[in-house]
N, C-alpha and C positions, 0 to 999 in steps of 0.2 A: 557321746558324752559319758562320762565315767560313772560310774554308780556309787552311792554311800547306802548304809545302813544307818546312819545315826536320822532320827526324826527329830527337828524342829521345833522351836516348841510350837502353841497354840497361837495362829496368825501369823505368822510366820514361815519361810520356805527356803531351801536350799537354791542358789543359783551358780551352775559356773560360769566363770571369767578366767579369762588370762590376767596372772599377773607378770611385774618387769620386779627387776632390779639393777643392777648399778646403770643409774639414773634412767632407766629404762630403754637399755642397749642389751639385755638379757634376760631371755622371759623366763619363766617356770613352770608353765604350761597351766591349763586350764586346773582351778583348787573350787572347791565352795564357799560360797561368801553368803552370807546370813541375811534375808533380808526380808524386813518384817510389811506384812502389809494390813496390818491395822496399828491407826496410832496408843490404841487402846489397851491391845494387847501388849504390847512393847511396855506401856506405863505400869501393866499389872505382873510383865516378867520382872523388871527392873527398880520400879516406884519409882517415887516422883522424884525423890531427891536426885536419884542416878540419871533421868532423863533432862534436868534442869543442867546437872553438871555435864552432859553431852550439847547439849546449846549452849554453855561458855565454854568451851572447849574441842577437845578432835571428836571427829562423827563418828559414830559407828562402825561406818564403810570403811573409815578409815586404818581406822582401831582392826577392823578382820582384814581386811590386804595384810597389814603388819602381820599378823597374827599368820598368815597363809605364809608370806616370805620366810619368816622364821620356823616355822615346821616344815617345809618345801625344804628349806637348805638344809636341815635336818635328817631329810631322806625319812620323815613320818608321813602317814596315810594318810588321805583323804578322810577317810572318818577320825583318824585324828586330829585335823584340821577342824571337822562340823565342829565335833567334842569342846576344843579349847575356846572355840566362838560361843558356845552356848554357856561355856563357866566363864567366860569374859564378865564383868565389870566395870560396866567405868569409873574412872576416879576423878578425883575432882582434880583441876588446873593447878600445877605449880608452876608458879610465876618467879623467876628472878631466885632459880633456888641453882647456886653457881656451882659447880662440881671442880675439880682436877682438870678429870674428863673433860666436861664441857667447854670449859678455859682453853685447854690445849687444845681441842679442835676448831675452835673460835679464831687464834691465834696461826696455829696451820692454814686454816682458810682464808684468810687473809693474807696471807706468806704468798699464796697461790695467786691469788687475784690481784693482789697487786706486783707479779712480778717479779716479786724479789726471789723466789725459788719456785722451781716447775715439782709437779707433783712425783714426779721419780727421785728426784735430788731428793724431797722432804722424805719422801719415805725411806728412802735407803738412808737417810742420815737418825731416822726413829727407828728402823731396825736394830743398827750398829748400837744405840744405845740401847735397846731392849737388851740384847747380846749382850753386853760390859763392852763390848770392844771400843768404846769409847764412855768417858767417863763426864760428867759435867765440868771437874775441875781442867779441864783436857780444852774446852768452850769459855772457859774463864767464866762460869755460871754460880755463883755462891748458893748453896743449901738453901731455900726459902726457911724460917722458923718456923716452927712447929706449933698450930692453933690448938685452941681448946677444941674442936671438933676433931681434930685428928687425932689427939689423946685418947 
């Protein structure tokens, strides 16, 4: 097992685990994942509010996997990993807060599952527009107008 330097806070311990990604067909090998073993301590690293908004929302565990995937692909250290688990934070749940982004992977994903285009088509056809090499007006696509939040 791999070793860190970074220490823990108080009640809490370093553990490794594997984790996966894409959809968990690809692992990243053993990270540390933070994981407390008093409920006590956890309430006096965090308070109450951050621990309320982790029971209506993603777990902690959850919260460092993410946290390990995204440093892992990064090519950062293991004690880089402890590090960003321990300045973690949670936040509170946003609900219904709709993005671009979000929109368009919503819309992709459904593209997919029902059929209408397999996932190589959709991407090669998001690439080509990343690229210019294909235009919206090219799709017969009109400009969306432009919101008060995009200003």
């Amino acid at each position: 097992m791999p070793e860190i330097t970074t220490q823990a806070p108080e009640g809490a311990h370093f553990e490794f685990e594997e984790v996966k990604t894409d959809k968990g067909t690809k692992s990243l090998g053993e990270v540390p994942i933070l994981v407390w073993d008093k409920a006590t301590s956890a309430i006096e690293f965090y308070g109450e509010d951050a621990i309320r908004d982790v029971l209506d929302g993603t777990s902690l565990r959850v919260s460092f996997q993410s946290i390990a995937r995204r440093y892992k692909g990064a090519g950062k250290s293991d004690d880089d990993i402890a590090k960003a688990m321990i300045e973690f934070r949670p936040g509170k749940r946003a609900v219904g807060a709709s993005t671009p982004a979000s929109r368009s992977a919503r819309a992709a994903k459904a593209a997919v599952e029902k059929g209408a285009v397999n996932e190589e088509q959709l991407s090669a056809l998001l690439e080509k527009i990343a690229k210019g090499e294909i235009s919206m007006d090219q799709l017969g696509i009109a400009a969306a107008p432009a919101t008060a939040a995009a200003e």
